[in-house]
C-alpha positions as CSV (number, residue, x, y, z in Angstrom):
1,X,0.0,0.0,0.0
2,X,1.4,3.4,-0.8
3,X,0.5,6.7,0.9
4,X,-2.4,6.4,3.8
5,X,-5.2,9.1,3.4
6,X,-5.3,11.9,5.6
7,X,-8.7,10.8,7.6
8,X,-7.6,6.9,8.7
9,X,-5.8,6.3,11.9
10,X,-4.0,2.6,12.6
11,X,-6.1,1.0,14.5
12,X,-3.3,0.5,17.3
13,X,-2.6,4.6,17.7
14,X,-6.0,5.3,17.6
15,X,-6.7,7.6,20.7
16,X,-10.8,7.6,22.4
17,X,-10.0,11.5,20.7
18,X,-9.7,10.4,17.3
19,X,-13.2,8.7,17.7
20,X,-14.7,11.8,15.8
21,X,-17.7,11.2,13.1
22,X,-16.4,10.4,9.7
23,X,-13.0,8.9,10.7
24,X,-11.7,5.8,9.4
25,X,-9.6,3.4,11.8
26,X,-7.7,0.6,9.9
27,X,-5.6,-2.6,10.1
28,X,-4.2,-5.1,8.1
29,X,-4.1,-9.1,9.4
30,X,-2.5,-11.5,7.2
31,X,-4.4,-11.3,3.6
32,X,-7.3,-9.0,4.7
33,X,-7.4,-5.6,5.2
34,X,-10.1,-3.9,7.6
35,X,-11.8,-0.1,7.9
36,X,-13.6,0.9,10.7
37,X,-16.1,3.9,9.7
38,X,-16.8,6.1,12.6
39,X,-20.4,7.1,12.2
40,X,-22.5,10.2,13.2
41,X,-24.3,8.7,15.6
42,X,-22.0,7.3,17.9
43,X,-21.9,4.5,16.1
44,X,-19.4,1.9,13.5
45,X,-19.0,-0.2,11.1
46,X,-16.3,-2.2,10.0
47,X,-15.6,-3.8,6.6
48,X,-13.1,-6.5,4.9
49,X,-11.6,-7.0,1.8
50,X,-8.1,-7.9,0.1
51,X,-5.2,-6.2,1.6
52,X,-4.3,-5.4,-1.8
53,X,-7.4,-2.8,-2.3
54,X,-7.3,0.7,-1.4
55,X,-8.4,1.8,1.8
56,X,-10.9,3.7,0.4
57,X,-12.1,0.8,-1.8
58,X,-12.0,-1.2,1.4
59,X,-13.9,1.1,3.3
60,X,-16.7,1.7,0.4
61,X,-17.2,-1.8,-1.2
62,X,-15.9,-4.3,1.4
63,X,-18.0,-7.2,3.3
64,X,-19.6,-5.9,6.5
65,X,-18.1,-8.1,9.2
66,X,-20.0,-9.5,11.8
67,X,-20.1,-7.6,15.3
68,X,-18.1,-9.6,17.6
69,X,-15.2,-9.5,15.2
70,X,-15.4,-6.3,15.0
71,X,-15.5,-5.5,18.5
72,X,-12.2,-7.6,18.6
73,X,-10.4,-6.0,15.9
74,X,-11.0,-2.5,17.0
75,X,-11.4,-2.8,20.8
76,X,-11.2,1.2,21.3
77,X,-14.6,1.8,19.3
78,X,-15.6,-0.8,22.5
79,X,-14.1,1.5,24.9
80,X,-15.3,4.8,23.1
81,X,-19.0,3.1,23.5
82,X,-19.8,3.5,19.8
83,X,-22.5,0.6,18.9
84,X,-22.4,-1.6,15.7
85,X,-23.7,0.1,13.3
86,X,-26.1,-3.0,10.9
């Protein structure tokens, strides 16, 4: 992946701050890549594709994931009590 856009965080220096509506946490595990939208209801929504695409691609036309994953892969949208956006 080459340059990171300006509005996603990794999901590991993420701060409860960052949290803010419209931000876009990310992380890469193994093969997939995941983006965690922060919504404007104190709400989320995470979504999976190839770690080859974009993280914009990724965060626009990638699989929903289920809840609990999510919760596991971002833990600080947990902490922030955002709920899982469906």
């Amino acid at each position: 992946m080459s340059t990171v856009p300006a509005n996603y965080i990794q999901w590991n220096n993420a701060t409860l701050g960052d949290l803010q509506p419209r931000a876009r946490l990310y992380r890469f595990e193994e093969l997939l890549g995941y983006v965690a939208r922060i919504g404007n209801n104190d709400d989320y929504a995470v979504y999976c594709a190839s770690a080859g695409w974009t993280l914009d691609a990724i965060a626009d036309y990638g699989d929903k994931i289920p809840e609990k994953e999510a919760g596991e892969l971002f833990p600080i949208c947990l902490e922030a009590g955002l709920s899982y956006r469906y």
